[in-house]
N, C-alpha and C positions, 0 to 999 in steps of 0.2 A: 437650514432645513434638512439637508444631506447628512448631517450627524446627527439632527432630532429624530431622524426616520432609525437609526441605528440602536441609538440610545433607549427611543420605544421599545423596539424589537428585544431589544437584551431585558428589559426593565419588565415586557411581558412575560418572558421565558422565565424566567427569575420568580417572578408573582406566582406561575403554574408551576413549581419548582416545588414548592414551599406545601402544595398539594399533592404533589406525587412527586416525592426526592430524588428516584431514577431519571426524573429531566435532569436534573444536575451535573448527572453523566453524560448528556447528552448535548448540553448546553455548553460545556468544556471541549466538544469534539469538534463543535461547531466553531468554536473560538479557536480551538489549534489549526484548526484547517484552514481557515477562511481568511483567521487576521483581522476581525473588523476594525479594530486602531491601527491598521495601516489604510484602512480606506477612507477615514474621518479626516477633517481636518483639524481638532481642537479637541472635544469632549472626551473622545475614547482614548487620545493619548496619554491623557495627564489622569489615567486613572488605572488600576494593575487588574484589570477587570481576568486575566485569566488566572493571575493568584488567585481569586476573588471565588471563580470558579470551581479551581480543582479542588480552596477550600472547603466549600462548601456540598461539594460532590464525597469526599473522601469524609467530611463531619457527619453529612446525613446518612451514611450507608454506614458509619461508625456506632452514629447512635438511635436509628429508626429502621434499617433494614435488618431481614430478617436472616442470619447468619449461620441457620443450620444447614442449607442446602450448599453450603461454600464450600469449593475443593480447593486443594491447591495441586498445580498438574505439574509434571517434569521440568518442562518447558519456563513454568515461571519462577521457575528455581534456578534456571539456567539464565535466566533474562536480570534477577537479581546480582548473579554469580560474574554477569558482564557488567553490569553497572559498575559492583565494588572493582572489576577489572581497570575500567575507564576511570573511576576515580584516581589509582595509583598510577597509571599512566598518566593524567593531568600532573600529577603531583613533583612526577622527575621528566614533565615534558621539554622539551628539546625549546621550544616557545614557549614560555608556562603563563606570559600577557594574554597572547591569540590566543594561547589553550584555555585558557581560563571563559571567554567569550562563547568559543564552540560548547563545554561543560555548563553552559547555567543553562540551554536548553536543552543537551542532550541527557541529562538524568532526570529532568523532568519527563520526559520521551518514556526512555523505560522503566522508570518507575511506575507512570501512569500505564505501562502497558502490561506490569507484574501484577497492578491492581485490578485491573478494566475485567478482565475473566469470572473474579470474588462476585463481580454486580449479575453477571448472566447466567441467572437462577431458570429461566424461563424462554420456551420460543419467542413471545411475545418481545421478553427485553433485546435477545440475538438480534431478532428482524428490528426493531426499532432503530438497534446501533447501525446496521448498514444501513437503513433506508436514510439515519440522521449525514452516515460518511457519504452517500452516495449524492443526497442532496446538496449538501456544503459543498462535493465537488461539483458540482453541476451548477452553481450560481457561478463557478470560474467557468465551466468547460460552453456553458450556454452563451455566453458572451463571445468566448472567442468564433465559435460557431458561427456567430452572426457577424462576426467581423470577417471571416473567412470567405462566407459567401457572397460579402459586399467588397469584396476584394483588397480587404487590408492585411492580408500575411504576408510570411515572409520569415526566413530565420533572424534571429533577433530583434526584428522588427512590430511583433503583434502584440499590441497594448492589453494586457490581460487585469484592467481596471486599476492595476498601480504601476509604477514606475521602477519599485525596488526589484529585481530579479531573483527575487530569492524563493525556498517551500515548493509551494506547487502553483507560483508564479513565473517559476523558472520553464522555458520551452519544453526542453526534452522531460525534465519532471511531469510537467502534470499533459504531456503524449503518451507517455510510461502509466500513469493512473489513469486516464481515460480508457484506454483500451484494457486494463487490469478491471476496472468496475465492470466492465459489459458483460460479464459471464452471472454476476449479483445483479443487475439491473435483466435481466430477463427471468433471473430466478424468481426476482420482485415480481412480476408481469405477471410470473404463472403463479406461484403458492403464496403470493404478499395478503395479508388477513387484514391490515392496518388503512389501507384505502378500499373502497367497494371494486368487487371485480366489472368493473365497467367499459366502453369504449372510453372513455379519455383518461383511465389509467393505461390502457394499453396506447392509446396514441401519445402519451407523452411517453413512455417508455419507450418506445420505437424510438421517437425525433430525438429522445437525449443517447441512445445509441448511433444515432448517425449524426450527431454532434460532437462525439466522443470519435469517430472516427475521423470526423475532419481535424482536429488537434493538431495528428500531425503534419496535415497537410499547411495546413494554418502556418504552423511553428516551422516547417520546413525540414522538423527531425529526421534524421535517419532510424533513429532509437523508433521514434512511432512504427514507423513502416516497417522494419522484423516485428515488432510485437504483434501487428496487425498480421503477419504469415504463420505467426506460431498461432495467436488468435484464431484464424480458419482451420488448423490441423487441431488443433483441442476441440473445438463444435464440429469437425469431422468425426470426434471419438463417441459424442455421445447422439449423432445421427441416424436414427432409424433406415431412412433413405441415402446412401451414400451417395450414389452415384448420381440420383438427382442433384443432392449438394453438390457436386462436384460441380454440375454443369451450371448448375445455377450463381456458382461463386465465380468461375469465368466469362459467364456472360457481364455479370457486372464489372468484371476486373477491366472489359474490351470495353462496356460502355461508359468507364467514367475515364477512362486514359486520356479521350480528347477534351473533357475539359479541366483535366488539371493543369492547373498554374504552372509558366515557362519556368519561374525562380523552384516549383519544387522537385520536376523532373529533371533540372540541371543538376541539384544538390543530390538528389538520389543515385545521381550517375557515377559521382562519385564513390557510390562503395563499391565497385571495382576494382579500383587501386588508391590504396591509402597514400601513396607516395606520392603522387599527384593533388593531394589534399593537404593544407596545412592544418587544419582542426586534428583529419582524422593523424599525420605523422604526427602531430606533437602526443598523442594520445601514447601511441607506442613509445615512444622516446620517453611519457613519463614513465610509463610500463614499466619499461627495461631497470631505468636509472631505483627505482623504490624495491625490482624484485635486488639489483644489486645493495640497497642501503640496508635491504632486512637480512641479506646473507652474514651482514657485521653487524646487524641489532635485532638478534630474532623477538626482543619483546618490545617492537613499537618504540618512537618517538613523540609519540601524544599526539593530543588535535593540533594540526596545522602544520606538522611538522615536512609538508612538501613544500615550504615558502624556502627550505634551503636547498630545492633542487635546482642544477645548471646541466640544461643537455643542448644535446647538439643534433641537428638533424639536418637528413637530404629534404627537399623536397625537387621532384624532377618534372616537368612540363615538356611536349611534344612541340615543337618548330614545324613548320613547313607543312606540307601537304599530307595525306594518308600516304600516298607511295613512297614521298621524300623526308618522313617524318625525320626531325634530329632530336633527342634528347637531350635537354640541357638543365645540369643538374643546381643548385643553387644549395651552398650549404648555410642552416639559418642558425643560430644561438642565442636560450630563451633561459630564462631560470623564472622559481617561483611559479611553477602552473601545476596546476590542480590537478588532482587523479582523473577525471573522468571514469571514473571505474569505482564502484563502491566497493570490489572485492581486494582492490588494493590501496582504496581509504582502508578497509580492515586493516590489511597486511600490515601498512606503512607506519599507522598511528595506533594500534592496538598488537602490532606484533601478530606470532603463530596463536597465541591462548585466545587475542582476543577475534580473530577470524574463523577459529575452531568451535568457538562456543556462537558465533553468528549463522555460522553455517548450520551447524545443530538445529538450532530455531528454526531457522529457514525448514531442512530438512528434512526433521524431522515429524513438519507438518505437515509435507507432502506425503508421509508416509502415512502418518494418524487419519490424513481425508481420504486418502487410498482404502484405506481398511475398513471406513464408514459406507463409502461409497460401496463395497463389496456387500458389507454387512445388510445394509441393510436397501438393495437393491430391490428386492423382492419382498415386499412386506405389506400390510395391508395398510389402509387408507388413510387411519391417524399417523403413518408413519413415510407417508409418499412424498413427503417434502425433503426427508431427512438427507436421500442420497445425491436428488439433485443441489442442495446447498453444499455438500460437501466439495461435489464437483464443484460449483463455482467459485469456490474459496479456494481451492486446490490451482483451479486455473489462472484465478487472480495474482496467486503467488508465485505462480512457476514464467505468466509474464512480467510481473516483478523481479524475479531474478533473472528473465535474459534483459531487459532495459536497464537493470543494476551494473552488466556487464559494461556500461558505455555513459554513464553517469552516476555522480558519488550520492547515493542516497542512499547508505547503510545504515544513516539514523532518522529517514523520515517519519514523520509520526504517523502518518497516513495507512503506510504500510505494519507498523506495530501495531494501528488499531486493527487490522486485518486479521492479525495473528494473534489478537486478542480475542475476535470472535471466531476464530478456528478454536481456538483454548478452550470459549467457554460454548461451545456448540457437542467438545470432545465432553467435558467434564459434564454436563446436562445428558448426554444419552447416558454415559456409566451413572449417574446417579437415578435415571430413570428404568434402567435396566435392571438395578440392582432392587428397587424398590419391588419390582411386576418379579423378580425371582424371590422374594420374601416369602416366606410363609409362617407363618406364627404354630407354636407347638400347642398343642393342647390336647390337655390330659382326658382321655375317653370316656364316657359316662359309662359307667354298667346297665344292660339291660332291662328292663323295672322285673322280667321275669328272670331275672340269673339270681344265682344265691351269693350275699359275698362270703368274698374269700378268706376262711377262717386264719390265714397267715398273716395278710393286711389288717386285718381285725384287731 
């Protein structure tokens, strides 16, 4: 019964698909995200339902969508320009087995995300894509939620409906998306067109924001907890009232401190000193050992290629008492661990070209929501929606790149659909822009009293 409820829902989606082909796009985002053949036990595994998908999404918009309003931006030029990057990197990887495994979903990734911009002709389709990404996370993030508050978290302890750790079932991953949605999930609340503006849009918006904030208490992350600091300094930016905010966000910071969980204030205390932490030393120790491996390989070792690191680390603990504290240091040695750091997944397995062209992406779309946000701050009332989504995609992305700092998701897909609708949010106002600056030339009628003119004659 657990897979038939699955199977319906996909086989609905599908049926409504076939009626309006932009589900299609929609129904593939939900399958990248969510995983539903890893929640099945039987039906949805033995079947390629997200080839199945992105065929069909890419066939309908091939042969039924309407292909004049399609731009293609910098950016997707740039996201193509890494792909063939990471292809030739797979090719003389250092692991070319593993690297081969990371490659069959990672150019599914950005391809689908060089495409995703071609489909977002319309506000209509924009808001759809987030509200489809915002929901699929929200079937993970609503669960942990409630496991949170019944007391089952914990760092790698909190059962987030599968067992595999992987996507945005991994802890710090989807602490890192939860607090990145909350700036598009209020955007929803205020300009969203797609549900009625009601009380129980606004109160589920609300409780999936303060479900989004328990993540990382849930998961235990540290990564959660800076995102959630940088989170209150970005809604400081666009606060009418500041200084209310201000008080208003310490009164809550004092009243929820006594009940959070012993295992998360213990883990948080930890980032004071990384030395006294084996997660966070081994982070550094990989640091160090990949910024040394790419000083002798500046173009990358492919995917996986930290399975051949060997480092070495202190980790140091306090003895005795606060007055008579002693340090005693313990030297550990670990090989094979993973970046924790997506910006030296770049470095390590893509080399300078391919960290240079990721940063670009990143970058450059903080720049492009900057300038929307400016543009069109002050505009009238068909156009009041325009600046606060930039803001929230702008915000989205910039705590996406500090949680990137501390886990390797340089090729989540989650976040490329993000940067798909910044793409196609940019490419939708230049072509609306461009349309209202048009003006058609036309040749002046002669007065009926003028004489014409014996030269034109």
């Amino acid at each position: 019964m657990h897979d038939l409820a699955f199977v319906g829902f996909l086989g609905m989606f599908f049926a409504l698909a076939f009626r309006r082909p932009f589900l299609f796009i929609l129904s593939y985002c939900y399958i990248d995200i969510v995983s539903p053949q890893r929640l099945t036990y039987l039906l949805l595994n033995s079947v390629p339902i997200s080839l199945i998908a992105v065929a069909l999404a890419v066939g309908s918009w091939a042969l039924i969508d309407d292909k004049k309003d399609s731009r293609v931006a910098p950016r997707q030029v740039v996201i193509v320009l890494l792909l063939a990057w990471c292809a030739i990197t797979t090719m003389r990887a250092d692991f070319p087995v593993e690297a081969l495994d990371k490659w069959d979903w990672v150019w599914k990734c950005l391809a689908f995300a060089a495409f995703l911009p071609l489909t977002l002709r319309t506000r209509l389709r924009i808001e759809a894509l987030l509200t489809f990404m915002i929901l699929s996370a929200a079937s993970i993030i609503i669960v942990g939620g409630i496991k949170t508050l019944a007391g089952g978290g914990g760092y790698g302890s909190l059962n987030l409906m599968v067992e595999n750790n992987s996507g945005l079932y991994e802890g710090s991953t989807i602490s890192t998306v939860a607090i990145a949605i909350i700036p598009a999930i209020l955007w929803l609340e205020k300009y969203g067109t797609i549900f009625p503006n009601d009380w129980k849009r606004k109160l589920f918006c609300y409780a999936l924001v303060f479900a989004c904030l328990l993540m990382p208490i849930g998961t235990s992350t540290r990564t959660g907890l800076l995102c959630i600091g940088l989170l209150g300094v970005l809604m400081l930016r666009d606060s009418k009232r500041k200084f209310l905010y201000l008080g208003v966000v310490a009164t809550l910071a004092l009243v929820a401190v006594p009940f959070l969980p012993k295992s998360f204030t213990d883990r948080m205390s930890t980032i004071k000193s990384y030395q006294q932490d084996e997660s966070a030393a081994t982070r550094v120790a990989v640091w160090k050992w990949t910024w040394e491996y790419v000083k002798q390989h500046p173009l990358g070792g492919g995917f996986e290629m930290y399975r051949q690191n060997q480092i070495r680390y202190d980790i140091v603990k306090a003895d005795g008492t606060a007055d008579n504290a002693k340090l005693d240091t313990t030297l550990t040695v670990d090989r094979a661990r993973a970046y924790h750091s997506a910006y030296f997944e770049m470095l390590g397995e893509q080399g300078w070209p391919g960290l240079i062209m990721w940063l670009f992406i990143s970058l450059s779309g903080l720049i492009r929501m900057e300038v929307i946000r400016q543009r069109y701050k002050k505009t009238g009332p068909d156009y009041a929606w325009v600046a606060p989504l930039a803001g929230a995609l702008q915000s989205g992305q910039l705590l996406y790149m500090l949680g990137a700092c501390f886990v390797a998701i340089a090729f989540q897909p989650f976040i490329f659909m993000l940067i798909g609708a910044q793409i196609g949010l940019d490419t939708y106002l230049k072509r609306r822009r461009a349309e209202e600056s048009f003006r058609p030339i036309k040749r002046a009628k002669p007065a009926a009293d003028t004489p014409p003119n014996p030269v034109l004659a």
